[in-house]
N, CA, C and O of each residue as an XYZ file, in Angstrom:
320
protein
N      39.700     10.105    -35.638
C      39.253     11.252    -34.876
C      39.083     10.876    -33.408
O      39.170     11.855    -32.666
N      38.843      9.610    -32.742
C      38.359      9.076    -31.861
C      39.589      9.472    -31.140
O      39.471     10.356    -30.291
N      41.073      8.805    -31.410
C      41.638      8.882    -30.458
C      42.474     10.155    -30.232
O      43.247     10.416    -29.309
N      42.016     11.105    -31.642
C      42.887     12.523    -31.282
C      41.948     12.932    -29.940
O      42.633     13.198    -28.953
N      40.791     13.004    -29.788
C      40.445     13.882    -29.123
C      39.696     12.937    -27.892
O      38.643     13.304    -27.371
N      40.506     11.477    -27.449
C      40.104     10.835    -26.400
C      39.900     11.380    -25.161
O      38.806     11.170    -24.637
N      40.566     11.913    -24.686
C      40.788     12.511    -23.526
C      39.877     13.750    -23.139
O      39.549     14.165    -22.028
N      39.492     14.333    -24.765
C      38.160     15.286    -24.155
C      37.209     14.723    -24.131
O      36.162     15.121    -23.620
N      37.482     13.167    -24.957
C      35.431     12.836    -24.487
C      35.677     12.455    -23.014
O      34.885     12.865    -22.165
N      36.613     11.778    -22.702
C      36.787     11.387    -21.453
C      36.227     12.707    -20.438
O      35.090     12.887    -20.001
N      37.237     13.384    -20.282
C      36.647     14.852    -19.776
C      35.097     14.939    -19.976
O      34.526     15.159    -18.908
N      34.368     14.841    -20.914
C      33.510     15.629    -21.021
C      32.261     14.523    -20.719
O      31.064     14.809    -20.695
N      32.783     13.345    -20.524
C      31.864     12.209    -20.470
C      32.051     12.484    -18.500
O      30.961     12.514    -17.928
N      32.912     12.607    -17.865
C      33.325     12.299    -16.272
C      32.525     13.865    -16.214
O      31.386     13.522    -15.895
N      32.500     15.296    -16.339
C      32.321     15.936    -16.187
C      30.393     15.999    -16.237
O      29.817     16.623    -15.346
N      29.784     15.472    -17.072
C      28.488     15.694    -17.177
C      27.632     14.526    -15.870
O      26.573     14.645    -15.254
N      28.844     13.304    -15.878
C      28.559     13.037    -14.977
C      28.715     13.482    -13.353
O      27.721     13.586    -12.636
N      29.586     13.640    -13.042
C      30.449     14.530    -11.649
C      29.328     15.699    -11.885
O      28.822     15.941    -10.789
N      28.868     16.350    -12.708
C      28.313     17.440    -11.992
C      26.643     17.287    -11.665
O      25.733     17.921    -11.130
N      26.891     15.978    -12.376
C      25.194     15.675    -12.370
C      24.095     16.555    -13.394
O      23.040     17.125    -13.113
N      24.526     16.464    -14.162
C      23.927     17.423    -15.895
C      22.611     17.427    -16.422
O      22.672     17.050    -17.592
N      21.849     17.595    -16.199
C      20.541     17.187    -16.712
C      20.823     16.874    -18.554
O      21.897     16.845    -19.155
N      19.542     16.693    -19.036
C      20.165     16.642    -20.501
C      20.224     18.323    -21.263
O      21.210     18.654    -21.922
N      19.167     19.164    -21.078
C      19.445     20.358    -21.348
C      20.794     21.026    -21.041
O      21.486     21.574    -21.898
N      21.107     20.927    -19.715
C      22.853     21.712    -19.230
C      24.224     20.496    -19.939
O      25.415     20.795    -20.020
N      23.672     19.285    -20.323
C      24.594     18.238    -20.736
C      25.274     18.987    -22.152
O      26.484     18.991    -22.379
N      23.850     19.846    -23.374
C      24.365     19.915    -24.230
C      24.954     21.252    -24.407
O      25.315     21.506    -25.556
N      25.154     22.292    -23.381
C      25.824     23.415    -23.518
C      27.046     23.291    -23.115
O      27.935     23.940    -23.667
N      27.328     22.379    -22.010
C      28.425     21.565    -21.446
C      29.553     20.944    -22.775
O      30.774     21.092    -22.843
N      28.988     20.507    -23.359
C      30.000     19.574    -24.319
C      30.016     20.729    -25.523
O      31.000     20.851    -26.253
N      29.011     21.436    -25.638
C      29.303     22.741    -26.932
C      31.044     23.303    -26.430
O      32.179     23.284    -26.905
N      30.322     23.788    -25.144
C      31.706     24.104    -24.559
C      32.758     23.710    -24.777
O      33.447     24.163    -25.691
N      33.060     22.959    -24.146
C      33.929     21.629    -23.726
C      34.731     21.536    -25.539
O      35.933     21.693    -25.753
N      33.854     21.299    -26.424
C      33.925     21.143    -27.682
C      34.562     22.435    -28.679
O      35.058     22.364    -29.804
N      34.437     23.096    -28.184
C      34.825     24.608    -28.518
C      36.278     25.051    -27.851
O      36.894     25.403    -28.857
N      36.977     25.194    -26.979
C      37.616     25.002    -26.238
C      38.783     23.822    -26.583
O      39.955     24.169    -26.442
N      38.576     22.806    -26.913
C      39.190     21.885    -26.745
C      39.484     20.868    -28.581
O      40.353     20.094    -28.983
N      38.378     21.393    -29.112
C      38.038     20.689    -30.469
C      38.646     21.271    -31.756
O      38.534     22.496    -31.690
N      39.120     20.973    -32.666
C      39.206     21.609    -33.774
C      37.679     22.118    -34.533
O      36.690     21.425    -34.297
N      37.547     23.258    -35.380
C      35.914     23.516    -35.580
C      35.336     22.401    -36.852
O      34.141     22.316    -37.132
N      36.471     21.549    -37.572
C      36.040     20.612    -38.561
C      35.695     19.547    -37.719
O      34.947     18.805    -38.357
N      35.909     19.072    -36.454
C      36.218     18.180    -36.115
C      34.692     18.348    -35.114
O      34.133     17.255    -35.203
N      34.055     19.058    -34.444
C      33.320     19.833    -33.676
C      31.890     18.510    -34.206
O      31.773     17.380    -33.733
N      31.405     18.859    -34.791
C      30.132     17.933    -35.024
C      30.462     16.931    -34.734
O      29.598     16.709    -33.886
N      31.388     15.591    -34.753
C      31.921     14.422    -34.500
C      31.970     14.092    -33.576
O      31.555     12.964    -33.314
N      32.536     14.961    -32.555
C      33.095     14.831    -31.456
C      31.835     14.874    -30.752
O      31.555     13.925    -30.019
N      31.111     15.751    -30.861
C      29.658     16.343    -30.185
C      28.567     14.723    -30.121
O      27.820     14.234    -29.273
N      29.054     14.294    -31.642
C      28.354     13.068    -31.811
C      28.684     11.890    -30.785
O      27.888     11.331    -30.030
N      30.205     11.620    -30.955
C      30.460     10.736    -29.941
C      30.035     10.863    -28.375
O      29.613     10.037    -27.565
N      30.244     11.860    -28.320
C      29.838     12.117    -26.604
C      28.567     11.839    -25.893
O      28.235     11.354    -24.811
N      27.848     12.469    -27.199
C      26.343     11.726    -26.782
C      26.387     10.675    -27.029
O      26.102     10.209    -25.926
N      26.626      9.300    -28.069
C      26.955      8.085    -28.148
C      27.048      7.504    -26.883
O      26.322      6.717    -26.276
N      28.255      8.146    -26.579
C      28.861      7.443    -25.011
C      27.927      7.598    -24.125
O      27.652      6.673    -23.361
N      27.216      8.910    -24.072
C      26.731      8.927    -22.622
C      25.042      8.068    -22.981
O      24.516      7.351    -22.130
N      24.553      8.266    -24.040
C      23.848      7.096    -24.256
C      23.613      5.720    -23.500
O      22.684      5.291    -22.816
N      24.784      5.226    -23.888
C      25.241      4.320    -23.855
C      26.316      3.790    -22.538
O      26.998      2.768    -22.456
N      26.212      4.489    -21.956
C      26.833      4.182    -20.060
C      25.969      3.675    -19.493
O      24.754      3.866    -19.546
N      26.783      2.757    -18.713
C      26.527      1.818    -17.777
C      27.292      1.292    -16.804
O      28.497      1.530    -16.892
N      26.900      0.611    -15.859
C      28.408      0.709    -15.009
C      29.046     -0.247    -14.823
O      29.700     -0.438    -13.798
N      28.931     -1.414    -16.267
C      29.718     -1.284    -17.153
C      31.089     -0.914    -18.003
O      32.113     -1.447    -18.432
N      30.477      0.237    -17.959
C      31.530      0.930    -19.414
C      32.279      2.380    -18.159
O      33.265      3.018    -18.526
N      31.839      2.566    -17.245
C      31.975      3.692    -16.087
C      33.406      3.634    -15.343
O      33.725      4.289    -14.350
N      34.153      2.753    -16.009
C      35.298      2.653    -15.548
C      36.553      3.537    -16.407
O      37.467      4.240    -15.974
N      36.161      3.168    -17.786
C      36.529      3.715    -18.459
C      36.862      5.346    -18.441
O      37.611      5.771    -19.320
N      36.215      6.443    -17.266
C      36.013      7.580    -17.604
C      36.309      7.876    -15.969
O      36.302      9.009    -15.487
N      36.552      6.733    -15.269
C      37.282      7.210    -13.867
C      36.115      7.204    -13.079
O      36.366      7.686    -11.974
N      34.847      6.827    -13.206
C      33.832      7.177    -12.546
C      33.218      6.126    -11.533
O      33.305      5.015    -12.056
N      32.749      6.070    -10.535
C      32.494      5.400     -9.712
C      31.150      5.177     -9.624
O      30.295      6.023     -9.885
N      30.866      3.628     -9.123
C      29.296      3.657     -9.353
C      28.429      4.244     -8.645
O      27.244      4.210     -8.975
N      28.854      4.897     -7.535
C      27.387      5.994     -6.742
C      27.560      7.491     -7.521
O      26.638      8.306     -7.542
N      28.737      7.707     -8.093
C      28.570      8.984     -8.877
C      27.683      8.759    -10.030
O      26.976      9.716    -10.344
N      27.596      7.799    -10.643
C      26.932      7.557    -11.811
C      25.821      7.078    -11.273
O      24.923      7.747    -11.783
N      25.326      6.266    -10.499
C      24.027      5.858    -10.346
C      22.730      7.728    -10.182
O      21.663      7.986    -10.739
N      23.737      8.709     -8.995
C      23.230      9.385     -9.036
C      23.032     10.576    -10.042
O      22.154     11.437    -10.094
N      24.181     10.330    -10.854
C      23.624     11.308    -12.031
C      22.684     10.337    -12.973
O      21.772     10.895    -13.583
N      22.850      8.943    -13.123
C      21.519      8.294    -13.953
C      20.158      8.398    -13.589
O      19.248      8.061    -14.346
N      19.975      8.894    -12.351
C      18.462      9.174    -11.646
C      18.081     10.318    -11.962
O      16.899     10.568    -12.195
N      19.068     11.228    -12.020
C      18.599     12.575    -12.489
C      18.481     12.646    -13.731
O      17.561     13.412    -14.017
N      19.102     12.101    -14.836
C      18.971     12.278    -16.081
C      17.588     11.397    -16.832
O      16.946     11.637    -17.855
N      17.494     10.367    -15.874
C      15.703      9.863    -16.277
C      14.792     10.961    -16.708
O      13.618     10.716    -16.986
């Protein structure tokens, strides 16, 4: 499942960051994103991974998703 739908976590991992997401707007964001883009069996999984990832960013792993470290530092301050 991971790599059918790589490219939307990607998307949806660069996007929560780039817009600077709090965690409330993070999870209507990826419903979206997930809806749109997801198969509906596939929808809980995907939802799962994304939070996984964004969990789990660091800058680090911030390359991976095209993201640069002052974009991410400043969406990690806001999401504290």
């Amino acid at each position: 499942m991971q790599l059918k739908y790589r490219q939307a976590v990607k998307e949806a991992i660069a996007g929560v960051v780039r817009e600077r997401l709090g965690k409330a707007r993070t999870i209507s964001f990826i419903h979206d994103l997930a809806a749109g883009h997801v198969d509906v069996v596939d929808r809980a999984r995907f939802i799962e991974i994304v939070e996984d990832e964004l969990i789990s960013l660091h800058e680090g792993s911030i390359a991976r998703f095209r993201l640069g470290a002052i974009e991410f530092r400043a969406w990690r301050d806001g999401w504290r």
